[in-house]
C-alpha positions in Angstrom: 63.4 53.7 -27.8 60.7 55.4 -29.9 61.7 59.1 -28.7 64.9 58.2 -30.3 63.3 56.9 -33.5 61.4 60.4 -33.4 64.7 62.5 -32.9 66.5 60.9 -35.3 63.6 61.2 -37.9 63.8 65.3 -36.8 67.6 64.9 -37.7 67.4 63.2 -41.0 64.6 65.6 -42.4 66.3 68.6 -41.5 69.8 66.7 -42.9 67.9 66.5 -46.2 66.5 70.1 -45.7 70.0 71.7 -45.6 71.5 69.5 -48.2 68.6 70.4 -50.8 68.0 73.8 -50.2 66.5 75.8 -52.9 66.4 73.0 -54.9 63.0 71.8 -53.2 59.9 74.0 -53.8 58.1 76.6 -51.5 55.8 73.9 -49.9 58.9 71.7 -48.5 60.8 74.8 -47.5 58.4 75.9 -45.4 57.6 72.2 -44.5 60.5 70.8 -43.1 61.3 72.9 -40.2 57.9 72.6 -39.3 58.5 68.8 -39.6 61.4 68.6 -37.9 59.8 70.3 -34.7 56.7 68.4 -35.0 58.7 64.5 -34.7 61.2 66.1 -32.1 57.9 67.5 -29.9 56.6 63.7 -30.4 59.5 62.0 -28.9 60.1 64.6 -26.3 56.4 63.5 -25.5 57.2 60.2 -25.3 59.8 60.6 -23.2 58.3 62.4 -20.6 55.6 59.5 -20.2 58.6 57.4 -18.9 60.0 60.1 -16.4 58.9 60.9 -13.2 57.4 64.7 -12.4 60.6 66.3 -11.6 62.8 64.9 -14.1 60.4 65.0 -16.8 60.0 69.1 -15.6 63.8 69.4 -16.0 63.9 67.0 -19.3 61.2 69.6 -21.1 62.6 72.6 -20.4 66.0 71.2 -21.6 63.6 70.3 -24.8 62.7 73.8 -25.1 66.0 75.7 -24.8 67.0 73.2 -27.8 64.0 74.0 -29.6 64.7 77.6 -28.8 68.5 77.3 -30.0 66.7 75.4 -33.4 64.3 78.6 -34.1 67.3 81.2 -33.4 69.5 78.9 -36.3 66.2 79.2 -38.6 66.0 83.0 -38.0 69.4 83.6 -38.8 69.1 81.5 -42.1 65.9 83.0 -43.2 66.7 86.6 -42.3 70.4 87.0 -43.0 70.7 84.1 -45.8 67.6 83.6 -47.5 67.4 80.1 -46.9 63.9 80.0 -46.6 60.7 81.3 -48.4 62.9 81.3 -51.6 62.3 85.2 -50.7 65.0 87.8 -52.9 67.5 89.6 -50.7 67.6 93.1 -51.2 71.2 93.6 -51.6 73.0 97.2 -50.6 71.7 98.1 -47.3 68.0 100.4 -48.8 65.5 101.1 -46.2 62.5 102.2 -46.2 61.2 104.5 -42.6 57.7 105.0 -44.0 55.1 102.8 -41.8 52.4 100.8 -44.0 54.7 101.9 -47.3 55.6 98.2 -47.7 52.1 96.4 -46.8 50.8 98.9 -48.8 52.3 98.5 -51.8 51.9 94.3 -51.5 48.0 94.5 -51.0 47.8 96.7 -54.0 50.1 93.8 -56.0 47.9 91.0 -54.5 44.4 93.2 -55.4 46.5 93.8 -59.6 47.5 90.4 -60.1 46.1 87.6 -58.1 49.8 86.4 -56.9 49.8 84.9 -53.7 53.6 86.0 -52.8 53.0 89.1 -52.0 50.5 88.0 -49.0 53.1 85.1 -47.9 55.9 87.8 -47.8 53.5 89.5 -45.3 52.4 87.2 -43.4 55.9 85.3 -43.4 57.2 88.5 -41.5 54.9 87.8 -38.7 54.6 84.3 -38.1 58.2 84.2 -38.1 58.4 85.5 -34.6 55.7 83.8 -33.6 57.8 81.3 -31.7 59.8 84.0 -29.9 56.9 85.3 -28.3 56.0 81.6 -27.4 59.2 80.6 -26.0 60.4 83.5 -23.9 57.9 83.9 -21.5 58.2 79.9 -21.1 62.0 80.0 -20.5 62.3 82.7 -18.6 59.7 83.7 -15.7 60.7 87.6 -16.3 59.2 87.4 -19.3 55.9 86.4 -18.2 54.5 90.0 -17.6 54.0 91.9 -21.1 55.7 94.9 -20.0 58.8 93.2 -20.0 58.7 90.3 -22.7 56.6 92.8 -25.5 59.6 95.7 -25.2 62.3 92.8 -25.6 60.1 91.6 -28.9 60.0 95.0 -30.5 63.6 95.5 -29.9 64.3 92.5 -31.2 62.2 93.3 -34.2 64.1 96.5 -35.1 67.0 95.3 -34.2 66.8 92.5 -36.9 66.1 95.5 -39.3 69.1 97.7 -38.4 71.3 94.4 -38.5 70.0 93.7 -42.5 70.6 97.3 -42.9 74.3 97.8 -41.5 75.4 94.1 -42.5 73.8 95.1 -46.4 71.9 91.8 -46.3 68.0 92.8 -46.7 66.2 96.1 -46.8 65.7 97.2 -43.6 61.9 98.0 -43.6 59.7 99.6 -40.7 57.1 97.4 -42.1 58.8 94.0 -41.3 59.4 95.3 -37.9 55.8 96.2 -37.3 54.9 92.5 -39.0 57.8 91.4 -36.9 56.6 92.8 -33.8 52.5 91.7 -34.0 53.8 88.4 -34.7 55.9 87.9 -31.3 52.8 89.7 -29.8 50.4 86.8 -30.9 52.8 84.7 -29.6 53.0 85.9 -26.6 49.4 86.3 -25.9 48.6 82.8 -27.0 50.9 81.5 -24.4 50.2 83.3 -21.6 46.3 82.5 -22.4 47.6 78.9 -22.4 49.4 79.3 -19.4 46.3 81.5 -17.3 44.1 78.7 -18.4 45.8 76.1 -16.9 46.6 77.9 -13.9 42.4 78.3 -13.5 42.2 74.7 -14.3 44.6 73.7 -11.3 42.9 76.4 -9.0 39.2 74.6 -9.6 
C-alpha cells in the first residue's frame, strides 16, 4: 500500500509541475522532476521488499524502462520546448561549428559579471544526459561495453543538435554536444563502476 502512496505522490508533483510551468521559479523547475523520480524510486523500493527474487528482477527493470520513457518525455520538453531551466530558445535554426566558442564565451560572462546562469546553462547541458548514460547500459546488456554504449551517446548528442537545427527550435551548438556527450560519459562510467563493484563484491 505505501509503494502506491509513493507513486501517486510522483504523479501529483509532476501533475502540479506541468500545470504551473514557468510560473514556479528556477529551484522548483529543476526540483520536481528530480522529485518525482526520487518518491517513484521509494515505492519501487518498497515494493521489491514484498516480491520474491525473480519477480522483484522483472518488477525493477519494468521500473526502469518507465523511468527511462519519464527521462526521454523530460528531454524532449527541455530540449525542443523549453520547459525547463526557464532557458531562451534560440529561434531560426543558427549554429555555431566552432568547439569551446560557446563555453568560452559563458566563462568569460561568469568571470564579467558574477551571474550564475551562464555556469547552470553549462553544466545543464551535461547533466542532462547523465541519465542516458546510466540507463542504457542497465537496460540493455549491449551497452555494457563502452565501445558500443559511448558511440550511441555521442550520436545521440549530435543528433539532438541537428534536430534543434533542422526543426528551428534551438541553436544547434557543437558545444552542447560536447557538454552533451561528457555528460552521458559520466553516466556511463558511474554505472558500470557501480555495476564492476558489485560484481567484485559477489565474487569475494
Amino acid at each position: 500500500m505505501l509503494h502506491i502512496l509513493c507513486y501517486f505522490a510522483a504523479g501529483l508533483v509532476n501533475l502540479m509541475w506541468l500545470l504551473l510551468g514557468d510560473h514556479l521559479d528556477l529551484f522548483l523547475q529543476t526540483a520536481a522532476p528530480a522529485v518525482t523520480v526520487l518518491l517513484a524510486g521509494t515505492g519501487v523500493a518498497l515494493r521489491l521488499r514484498s516480491l520474491p527474487r525473480e519477480a522483484g528482477a522483472r518488477y525493477l527493470r519494468g521500473a526502469l524502462w518507465a523511468l527511462f520513457l519519464y527521462y526521454l518525455a523530460i528531454l524532449s520538453v527541455l530540449l525542443f520546448f523549453g520547459g525547463l531551466f526557464q532557458l531562451d530558445r534560440v529561434w531560426g535554426g543558427s549554429v555555431n561549428l566552432e568547439p569551446f566558442h560557446t563555453i568560452r564565451n559563458y566563462v568569460r560572462f561568469y568571470r564579467n559579471t558574477g551571474s550564475p546562469v551562464s555556469i547552470m546553462n553549462l553544466l545543464g547541458n551535461a547533466v542532462i544526459m547523465v541519465p542516458l548514460g546510466v540507463l542504457l547500459p542497465l537496460l540493455f546488456r549491449s551497452m555494457c561495453h563502452f565501445w558500443t554504449c559511448l558511440p550511441l551517446c555521442a550520436l545521440t548528442a549530435v543528433g539532438v543538435e541537428w534536430l534543434q537545427w533542422v526543426t528551428a527550435t534551438g541553436a544547434a551548438d557543437v558545444d552542447d554536444s560536447i557538454l552533451n556527450f561528457l555528460g552521458a560519459a559520466l553516466g556511463y562510467f558511474l554505472v558500470r563502476l557501480c555495476q564492476l563493484a558489485a560484481g567484485w563484491r559477489q565474487n569475494s
